[in-house]
N, C-alpha and C positions, 0 to 999 in steps of 0.2 A: 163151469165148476171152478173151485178158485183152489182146489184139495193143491196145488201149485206153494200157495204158503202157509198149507200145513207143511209141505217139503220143507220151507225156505226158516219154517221155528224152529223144527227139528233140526237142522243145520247151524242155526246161529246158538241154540241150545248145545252143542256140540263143543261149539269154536268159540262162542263167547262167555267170556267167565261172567260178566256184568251181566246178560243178560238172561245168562245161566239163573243166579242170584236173583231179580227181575222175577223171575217166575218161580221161585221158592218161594220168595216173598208174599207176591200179590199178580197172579197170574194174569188175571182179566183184565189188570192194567197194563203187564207188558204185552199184549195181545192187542190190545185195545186198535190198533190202528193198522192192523192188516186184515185186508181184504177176505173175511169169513163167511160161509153160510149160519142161518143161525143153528143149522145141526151141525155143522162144523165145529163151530163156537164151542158151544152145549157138549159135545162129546171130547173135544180138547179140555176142556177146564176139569172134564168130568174125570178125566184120564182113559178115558173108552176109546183104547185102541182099534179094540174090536171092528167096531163103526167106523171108526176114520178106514181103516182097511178095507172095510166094504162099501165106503162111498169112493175107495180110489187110491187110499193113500198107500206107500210102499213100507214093508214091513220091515224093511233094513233100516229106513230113516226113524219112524216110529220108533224102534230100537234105542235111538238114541235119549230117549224120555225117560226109558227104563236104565240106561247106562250112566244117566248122568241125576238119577232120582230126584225127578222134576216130577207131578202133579200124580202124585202119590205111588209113583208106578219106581218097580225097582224089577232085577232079574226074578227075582222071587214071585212076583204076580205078573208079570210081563204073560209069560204065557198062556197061562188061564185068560189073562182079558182082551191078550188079540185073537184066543179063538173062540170068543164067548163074547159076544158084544153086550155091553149094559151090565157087565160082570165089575163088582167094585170088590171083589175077593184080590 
């Protein structure tokens, strides 16, 4: 399982303003070259925290998607869609 760098986006989405930017822009492209499942893939671009949660990923890093209002997710839907997987509310 590679849910390893979904950690490792969630972290540079964090810490890097550029790459922050990168994924506002045109996500699939800053994504493009780490190591994903294709439901990985597919539920990252989709913002379906939900999913990544339930293939493995940790809910503190995911956090970081919603705090830095990357792929559509902000505090406001963050928690409907990590507990609701396939949820785009």
């Amino acid at each position: 399982m590679s849910i390893y760098f979904v950690h490792k986006i969630a972290q540079q989405v964090a810490k890097d303003p550029e790459f922050r930017e990168r994924m506002k822009r045109d996500p699939e492209a800053a994504i493009a070259g780490y190591r994903l499942t294709d439901d990985e893939r597919r539920a990252l671009l989709a913002g379906d925290v939900g999913r990544l949660a339930q293939l493995g990923a940790h809910g503190y890093l995911l956090g970081h998607f919603a705090r830095k209002e990357v792929l559509g997710l902000n505090m406001r839907n963050y928690p409907q869609r990590i507990h609701d997987p396939g949820s785009t509310a």
